[in-house]
N, C-alpha and C positions, 0 to 999 in steps of 0.2 A: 321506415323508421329505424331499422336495427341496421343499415347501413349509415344513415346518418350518425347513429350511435359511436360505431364503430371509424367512420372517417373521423369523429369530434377525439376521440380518446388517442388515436394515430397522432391527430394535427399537437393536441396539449403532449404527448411522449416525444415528440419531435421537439416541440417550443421548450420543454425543461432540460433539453442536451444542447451546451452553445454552438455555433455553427465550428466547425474544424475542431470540436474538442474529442478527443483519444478515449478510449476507455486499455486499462492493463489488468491484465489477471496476475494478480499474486496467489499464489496454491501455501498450504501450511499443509508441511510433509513431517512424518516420523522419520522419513530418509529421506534424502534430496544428495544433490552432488555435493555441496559443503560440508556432509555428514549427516548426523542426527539432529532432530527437532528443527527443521529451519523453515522460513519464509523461501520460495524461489521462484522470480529473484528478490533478492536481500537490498536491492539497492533501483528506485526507479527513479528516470529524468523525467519530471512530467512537466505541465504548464498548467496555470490558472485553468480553472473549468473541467480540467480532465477529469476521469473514474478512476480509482483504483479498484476491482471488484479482489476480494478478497476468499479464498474456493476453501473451503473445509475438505478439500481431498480424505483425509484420517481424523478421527474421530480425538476429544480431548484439546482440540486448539481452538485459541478465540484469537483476537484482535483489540489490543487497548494501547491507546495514547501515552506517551508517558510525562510523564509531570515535568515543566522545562522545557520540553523538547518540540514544542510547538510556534507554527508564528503568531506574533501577537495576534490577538482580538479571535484567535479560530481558538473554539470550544473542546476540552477536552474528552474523549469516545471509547466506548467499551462496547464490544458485540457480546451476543450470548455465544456459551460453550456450541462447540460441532454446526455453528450455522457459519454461511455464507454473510460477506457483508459487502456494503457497496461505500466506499468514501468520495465526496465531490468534493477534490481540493480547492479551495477557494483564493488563497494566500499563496505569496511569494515566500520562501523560506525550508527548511528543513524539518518533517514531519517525522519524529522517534515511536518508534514501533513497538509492541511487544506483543508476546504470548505471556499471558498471565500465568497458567502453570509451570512454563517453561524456560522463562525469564533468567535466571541464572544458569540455564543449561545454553544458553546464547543463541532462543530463538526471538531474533531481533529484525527489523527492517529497517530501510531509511529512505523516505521517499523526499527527493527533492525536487520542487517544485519551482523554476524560474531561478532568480538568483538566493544563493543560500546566505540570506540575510541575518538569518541570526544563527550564525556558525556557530559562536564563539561561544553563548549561552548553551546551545544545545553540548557541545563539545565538553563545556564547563559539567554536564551533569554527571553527579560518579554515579559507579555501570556495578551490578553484582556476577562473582563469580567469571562463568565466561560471554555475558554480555560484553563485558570491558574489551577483550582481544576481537571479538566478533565489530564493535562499532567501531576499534582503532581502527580496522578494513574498511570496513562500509565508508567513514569519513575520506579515508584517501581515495574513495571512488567520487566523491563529491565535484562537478566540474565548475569552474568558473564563467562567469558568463561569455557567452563569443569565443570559448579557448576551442569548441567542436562545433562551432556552428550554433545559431537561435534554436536549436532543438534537438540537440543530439540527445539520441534515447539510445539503451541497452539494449543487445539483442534480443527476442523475446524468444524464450526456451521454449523448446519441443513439449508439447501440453503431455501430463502425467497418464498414465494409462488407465486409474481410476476416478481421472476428474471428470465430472460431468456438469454442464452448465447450466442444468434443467432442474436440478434437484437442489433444494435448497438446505438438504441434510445429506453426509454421505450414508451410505447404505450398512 
């Protein structure tokens, strides 16, 4: 019986991730190589269906959607403080990121998902402080469809020394 259990909960955690879909760790660091307070990386290519897991490496950073900056019909998201979160992009389009405390210090992300369909809106929204020079970057990493290939992704960085993927609070 507790084998059956356990095949039943395997076969439904396999059926809720689409076949070939990706999962990316985004880390929220007090230092990172771009400086202070940052997502790294700052900028991911993904596809419909992927994970963005999002790792509370340092304490004090969350993950929230920002107003605008979403594609149509996908629901706007806030995590709690110092936890891990998991995003399932669902939409073609550009996903605007922020740290809620951190937001003007230009802790920002930009996940693009398929083609960035709604550039031009997200691009349109004004940015505080130094999110504005942080997402002038992130946009010119933004690729066009086909210009790298149906899925060219970022390189994915050398994982942080205190990340861990087992804990769902850092220590």
């Amino acid at each position: 019986m507790r084998f059956t259990g356990l095949a039943l909960a395997a076969g439904l955690a396999l059926a809720a991730c689409p076949a070939g879909a990706e999962t990316f760790e985004v880390r929220m660091l007090n230092k990172g190589a771009a400086g202070a307070m940052v997502f790294e990386p700052a900028h991911v290519l993904a596809a419909p269906g992927d994970r963005i897991h999002f790792v509370a490496v340092d304490q004090g950073h969350n993950v929230e959607s920002i107003e605008g900056m979403l594609p149509e019909g996908v629901a706007p998201f806030r995590s709690e403080m110092n936890a891990d979160f998991d995003l399932t992009v669902t939409a073609e389009g550009l996903y605007g990121i922020k740290c809620t405390p951190h937001y003007a210090m230009g802790m920002v992300a930009l996940i693009q998902v398929g083609a960035a369909v709604n550039r031009e809106a997200a691009a349109a929204v004004p940015q505080k402080g130094r999110a504005k020079a942080r997402f002038a970057e992130l946009f010119a990493e933004v690729k066009r469809p086909g210009a790298d290939g149906p899925r060219a992704r970022p390189a994915r960085p050398a994982p942080h020394p205190a990340a861990s993927l087992t804990s769902r609070k850092p220590r």
